[in-house]
ZAGU-24586 format. One line per 10 residues: their letters; for each residue x, z, y of N, C-alpha, C, O, CB. Coordinates in nm, 4 decimals, decimal comma, padded with zeros to 6 digits. Atoms other than C-alpha are relative to their C-alpha. Glycine has a CB too. Layout:
BEGIN
a> X/Z/Y/X/Z/Y/X/Z/Y/X/Z/Y/X/Z/Y  ... .
This chain:
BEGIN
xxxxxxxxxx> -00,0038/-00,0744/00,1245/-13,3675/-10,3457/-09,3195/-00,0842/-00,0747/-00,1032/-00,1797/-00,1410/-00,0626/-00,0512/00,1461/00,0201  00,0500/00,0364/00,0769/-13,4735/-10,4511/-09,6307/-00,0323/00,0809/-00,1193/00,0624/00,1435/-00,1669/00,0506/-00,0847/-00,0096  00,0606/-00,0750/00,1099/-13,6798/-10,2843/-09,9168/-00,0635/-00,0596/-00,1390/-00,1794/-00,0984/-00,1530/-00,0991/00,0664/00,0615  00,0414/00,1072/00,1034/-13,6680/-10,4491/-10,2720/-00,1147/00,0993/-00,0666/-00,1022/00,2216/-00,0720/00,1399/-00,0614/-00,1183  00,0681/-00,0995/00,0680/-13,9934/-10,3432/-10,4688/-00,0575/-00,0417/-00,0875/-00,0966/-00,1584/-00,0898/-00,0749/00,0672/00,0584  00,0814/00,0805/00,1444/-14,1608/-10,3445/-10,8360/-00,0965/-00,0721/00,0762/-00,1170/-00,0729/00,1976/-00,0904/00,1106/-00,1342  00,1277/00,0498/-00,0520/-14,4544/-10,5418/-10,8253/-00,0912/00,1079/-00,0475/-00,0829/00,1640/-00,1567/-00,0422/-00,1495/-00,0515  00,1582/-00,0676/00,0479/-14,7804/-10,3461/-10,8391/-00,0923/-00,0889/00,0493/-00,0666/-00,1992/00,0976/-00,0454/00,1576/00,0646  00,1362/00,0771/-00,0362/-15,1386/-10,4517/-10,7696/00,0046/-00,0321/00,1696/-00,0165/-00,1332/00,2368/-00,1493/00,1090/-00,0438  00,0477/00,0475/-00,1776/-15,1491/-10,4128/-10,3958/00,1925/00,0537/00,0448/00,2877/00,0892/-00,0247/-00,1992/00,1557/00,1151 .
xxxxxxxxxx> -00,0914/-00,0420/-00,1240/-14,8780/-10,3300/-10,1347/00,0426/00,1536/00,0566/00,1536/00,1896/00,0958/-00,0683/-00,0586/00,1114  -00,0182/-00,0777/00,0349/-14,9231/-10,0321/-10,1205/00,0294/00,1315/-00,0941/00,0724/00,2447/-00,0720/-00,0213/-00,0229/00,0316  -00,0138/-00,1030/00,0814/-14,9340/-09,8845/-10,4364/00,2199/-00,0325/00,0001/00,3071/00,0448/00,0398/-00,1264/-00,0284/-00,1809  -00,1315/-00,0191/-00,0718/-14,5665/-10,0575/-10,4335/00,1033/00,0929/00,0569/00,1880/00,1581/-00,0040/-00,0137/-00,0398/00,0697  -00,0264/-00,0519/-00,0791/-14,4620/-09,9199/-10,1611/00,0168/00,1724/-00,0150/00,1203/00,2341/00,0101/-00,0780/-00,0536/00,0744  00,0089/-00,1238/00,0349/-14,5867/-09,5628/-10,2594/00,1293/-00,0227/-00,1385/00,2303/00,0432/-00,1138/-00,1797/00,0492/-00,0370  -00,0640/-00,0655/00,1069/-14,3878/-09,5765/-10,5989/00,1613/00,0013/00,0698/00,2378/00,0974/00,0779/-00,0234/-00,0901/-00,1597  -00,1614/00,0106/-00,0630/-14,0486/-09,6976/-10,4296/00,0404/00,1306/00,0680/00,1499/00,1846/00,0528/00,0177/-00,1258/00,1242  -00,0513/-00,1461/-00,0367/-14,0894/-09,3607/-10,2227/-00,0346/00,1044/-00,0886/-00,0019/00,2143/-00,0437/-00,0499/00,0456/00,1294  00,0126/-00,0817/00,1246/-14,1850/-09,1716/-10,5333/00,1171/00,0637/00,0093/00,2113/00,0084/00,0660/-00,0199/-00,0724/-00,1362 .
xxxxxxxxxx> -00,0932/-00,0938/00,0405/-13,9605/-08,8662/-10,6280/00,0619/-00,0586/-00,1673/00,0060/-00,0661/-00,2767/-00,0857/00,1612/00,0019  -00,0394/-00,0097/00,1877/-13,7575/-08,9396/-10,9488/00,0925/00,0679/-00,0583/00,1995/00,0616/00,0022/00,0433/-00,1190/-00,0648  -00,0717/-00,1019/00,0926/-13,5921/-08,7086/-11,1916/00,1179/-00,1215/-00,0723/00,0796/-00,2104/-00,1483/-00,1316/00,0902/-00,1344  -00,1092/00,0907/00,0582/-13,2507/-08,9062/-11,2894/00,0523/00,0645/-00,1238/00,0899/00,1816/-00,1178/00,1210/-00,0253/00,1027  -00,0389/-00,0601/00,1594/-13,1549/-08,8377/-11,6664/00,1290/00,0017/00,0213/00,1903/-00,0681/00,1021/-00,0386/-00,0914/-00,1469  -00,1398/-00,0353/00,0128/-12,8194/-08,6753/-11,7717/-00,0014/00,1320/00,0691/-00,0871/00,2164/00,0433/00,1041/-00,1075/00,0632  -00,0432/-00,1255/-00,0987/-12,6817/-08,3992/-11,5149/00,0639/-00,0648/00,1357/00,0998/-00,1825/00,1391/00,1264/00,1089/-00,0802  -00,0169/00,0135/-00,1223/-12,5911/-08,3945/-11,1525/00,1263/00,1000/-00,0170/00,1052/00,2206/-00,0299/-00,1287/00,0300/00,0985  -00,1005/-00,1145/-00,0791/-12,2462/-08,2267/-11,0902/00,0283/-00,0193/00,1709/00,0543/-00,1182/00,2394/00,1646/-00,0114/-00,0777  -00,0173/-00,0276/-00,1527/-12,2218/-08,0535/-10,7312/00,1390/00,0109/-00,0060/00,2122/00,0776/-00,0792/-00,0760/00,1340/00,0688 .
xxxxxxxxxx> -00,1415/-00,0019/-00,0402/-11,9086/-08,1545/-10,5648/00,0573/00,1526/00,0725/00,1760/00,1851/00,0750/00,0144/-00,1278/00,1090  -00,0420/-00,1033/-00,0661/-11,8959/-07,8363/-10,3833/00,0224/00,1510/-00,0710/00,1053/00,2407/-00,0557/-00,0892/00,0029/00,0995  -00,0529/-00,1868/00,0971/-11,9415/-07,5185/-10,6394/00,0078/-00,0585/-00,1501/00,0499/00,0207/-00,2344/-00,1707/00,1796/-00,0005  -00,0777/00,0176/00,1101/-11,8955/-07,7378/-10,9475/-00,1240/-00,0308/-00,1071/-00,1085/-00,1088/-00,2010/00,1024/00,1349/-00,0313  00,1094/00,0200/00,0906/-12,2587/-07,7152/-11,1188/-00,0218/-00,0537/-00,0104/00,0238/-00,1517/00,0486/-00,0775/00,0226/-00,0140  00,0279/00,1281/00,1013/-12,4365/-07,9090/-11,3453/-00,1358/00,0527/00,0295/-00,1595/00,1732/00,0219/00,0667/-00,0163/-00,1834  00,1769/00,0640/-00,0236/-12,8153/-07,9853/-11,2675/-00,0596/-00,1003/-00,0383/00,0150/-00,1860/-00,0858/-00,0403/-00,0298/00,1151  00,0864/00,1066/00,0503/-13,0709/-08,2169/-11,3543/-00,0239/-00,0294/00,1967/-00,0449/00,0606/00,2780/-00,1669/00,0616/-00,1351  -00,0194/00,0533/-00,1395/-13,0633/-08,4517/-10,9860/-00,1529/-00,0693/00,0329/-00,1908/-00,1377/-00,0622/00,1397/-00,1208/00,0060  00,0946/00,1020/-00,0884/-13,3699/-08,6209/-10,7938/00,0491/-00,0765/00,0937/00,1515/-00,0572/00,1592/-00,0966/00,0605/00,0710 .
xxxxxxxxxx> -00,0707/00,0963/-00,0945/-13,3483/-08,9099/-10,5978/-00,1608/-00,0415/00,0808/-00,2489/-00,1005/00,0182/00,1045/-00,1539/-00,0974  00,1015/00,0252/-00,0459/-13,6275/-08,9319/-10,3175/00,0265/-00,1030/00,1376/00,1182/-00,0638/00,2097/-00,0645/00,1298/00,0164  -00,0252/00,0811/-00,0811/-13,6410/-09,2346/-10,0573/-00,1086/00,0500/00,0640/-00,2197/00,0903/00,0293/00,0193/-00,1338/-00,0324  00,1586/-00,0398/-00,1355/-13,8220/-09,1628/-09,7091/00,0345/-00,0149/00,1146/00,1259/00,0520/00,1628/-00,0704/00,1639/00,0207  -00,0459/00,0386/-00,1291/-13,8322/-09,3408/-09,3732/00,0164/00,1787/00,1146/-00,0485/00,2821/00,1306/-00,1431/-00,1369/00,0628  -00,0428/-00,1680/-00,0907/-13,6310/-09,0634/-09,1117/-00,0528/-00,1158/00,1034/-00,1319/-00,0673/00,1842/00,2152/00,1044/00,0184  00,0368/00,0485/-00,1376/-13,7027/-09,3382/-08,8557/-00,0490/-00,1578/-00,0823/-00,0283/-00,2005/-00,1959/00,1553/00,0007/00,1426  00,0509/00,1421/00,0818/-13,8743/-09,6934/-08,9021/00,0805/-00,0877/00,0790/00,1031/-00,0831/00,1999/-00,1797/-00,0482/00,0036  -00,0771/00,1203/-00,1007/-13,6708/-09,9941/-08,8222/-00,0984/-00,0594/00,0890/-00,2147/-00,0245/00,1088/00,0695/-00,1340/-00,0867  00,1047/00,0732/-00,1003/-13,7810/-10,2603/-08,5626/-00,0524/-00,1327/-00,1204/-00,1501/-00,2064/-00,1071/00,0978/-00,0738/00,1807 .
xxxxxxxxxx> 00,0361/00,1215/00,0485/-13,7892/-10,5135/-08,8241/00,0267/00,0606/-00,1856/00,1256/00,0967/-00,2495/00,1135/-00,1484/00,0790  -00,0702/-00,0403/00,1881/-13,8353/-10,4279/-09,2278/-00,0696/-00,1215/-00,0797/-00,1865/-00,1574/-00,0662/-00,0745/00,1975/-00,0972  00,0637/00,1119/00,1239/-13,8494/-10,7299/-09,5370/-00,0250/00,0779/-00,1129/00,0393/00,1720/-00,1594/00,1073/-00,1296/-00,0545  00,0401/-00,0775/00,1194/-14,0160/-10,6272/-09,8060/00,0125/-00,1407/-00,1115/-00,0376/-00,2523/-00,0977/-00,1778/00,0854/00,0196  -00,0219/00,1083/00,0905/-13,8958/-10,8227/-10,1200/-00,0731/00,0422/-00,1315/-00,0589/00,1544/-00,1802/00,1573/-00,0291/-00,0210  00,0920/-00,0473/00,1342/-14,1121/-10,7961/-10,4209/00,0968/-00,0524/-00,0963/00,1863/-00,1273/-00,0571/-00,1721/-00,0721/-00,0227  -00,0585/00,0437/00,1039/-13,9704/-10,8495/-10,7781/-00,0892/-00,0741/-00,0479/-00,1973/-00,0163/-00,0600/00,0489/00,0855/-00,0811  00,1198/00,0390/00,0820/-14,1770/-11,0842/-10,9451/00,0486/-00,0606/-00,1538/-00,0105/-00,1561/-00,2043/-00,0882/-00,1201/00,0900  -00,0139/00,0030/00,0902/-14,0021/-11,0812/-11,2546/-00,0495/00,1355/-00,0771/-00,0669/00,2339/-00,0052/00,1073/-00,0426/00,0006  00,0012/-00,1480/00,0864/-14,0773/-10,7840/-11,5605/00,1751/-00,0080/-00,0676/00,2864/-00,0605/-00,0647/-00,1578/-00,0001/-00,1636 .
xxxxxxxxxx> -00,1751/-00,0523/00,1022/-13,8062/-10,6529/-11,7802/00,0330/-00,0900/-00,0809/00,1537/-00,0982/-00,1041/00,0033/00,1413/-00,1163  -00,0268/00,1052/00,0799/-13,8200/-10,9249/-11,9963/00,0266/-00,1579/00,0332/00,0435/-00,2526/-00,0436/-00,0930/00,0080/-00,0716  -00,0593/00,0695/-00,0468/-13,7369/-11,1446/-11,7484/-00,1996/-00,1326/-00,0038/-00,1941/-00,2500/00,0327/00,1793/-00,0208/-00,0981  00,1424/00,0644/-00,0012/-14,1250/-11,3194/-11,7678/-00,0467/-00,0110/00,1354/-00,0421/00,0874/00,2091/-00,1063/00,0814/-00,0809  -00,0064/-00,0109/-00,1958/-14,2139/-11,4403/-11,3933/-00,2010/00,0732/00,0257/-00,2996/00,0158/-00,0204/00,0304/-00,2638/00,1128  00,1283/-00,0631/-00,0363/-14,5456/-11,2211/-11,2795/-00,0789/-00,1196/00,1271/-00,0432/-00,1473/00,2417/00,0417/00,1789/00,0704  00,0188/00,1217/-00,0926/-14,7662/-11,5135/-11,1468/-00,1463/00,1005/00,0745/-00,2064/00,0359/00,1603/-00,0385/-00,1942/-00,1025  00,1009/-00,0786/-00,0627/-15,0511/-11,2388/-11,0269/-00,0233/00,0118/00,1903/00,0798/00,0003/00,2566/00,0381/00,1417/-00,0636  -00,0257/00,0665/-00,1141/-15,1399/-11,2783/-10,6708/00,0082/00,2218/00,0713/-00,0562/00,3114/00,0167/-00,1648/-00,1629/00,0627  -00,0225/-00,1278/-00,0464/-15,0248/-10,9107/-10,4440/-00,1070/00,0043/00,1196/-00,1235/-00,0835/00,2043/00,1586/00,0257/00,0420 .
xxxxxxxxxx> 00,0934/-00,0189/-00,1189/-15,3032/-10,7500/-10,2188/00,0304/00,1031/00,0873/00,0777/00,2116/00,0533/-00,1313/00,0235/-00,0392  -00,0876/-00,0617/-00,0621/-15,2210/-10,6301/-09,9217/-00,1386/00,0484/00,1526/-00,2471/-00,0096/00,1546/00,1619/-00,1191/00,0274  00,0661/-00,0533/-00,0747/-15,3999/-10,4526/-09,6189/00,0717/-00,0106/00,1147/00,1899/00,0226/00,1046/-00,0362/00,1113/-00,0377  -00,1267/00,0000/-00,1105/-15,2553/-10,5154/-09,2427/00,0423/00,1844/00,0685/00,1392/00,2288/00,1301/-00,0696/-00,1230/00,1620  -00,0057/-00,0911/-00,0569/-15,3348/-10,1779/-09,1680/00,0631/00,1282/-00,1541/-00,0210/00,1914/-00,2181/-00,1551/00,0085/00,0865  -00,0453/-00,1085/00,1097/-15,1378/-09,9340/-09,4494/-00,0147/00,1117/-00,0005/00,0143/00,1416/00,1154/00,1049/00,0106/-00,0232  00,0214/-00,1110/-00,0435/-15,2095/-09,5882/-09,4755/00,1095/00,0836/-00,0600/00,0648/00,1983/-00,0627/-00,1312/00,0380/-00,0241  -00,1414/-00,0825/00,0839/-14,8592/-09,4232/-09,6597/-00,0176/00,1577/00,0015/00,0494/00,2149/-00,0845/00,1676/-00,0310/00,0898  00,0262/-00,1545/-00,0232/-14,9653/-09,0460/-09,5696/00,0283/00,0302/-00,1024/-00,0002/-00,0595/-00,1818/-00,1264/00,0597/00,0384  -00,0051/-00,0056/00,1469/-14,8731/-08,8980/-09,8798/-00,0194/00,2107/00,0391/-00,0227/00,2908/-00,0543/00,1951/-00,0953/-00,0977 .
């Protein structure tokens, strides 16, 4: 499995935003009774692979390459 992610300062903050909750702009129509909602989209390991790449972006929006160096901890604590 693979997990592309902004850059932040460390590894984990990363990591934390990618599973962040986000509110998607516009409306959500439900296929099933037809409504219109405002939708979230939340990512969250149900099981952990045996093997995960973590790909950082190290570009910004403007396409500028982020030469900052990423700090990282072997031991992560994700508890949220």
């Amino acid at each position: 499995m693979t997990m592309s992610l902004q850059y932040k300062s460390t590894l984990e903050k990363a990591i934390r935003d990618h599973l962040s909750e986000e509110t998607i702009d516009g409306l959500y129509k439900c296929e099933k009774c037809g409504r219109e909602s405002k939708a979230k989209v939340k990512y969250e390991f149900v099981r952990l692979p045996k093997y995960l790449m973590l790909h950082i972006k190290r570009f910004d929006s403007g396409f500028n390459k982020i030469k900052s160096n990423l700090e990282y901890n072997s031991r992560l604590d994700l508890s949220m």
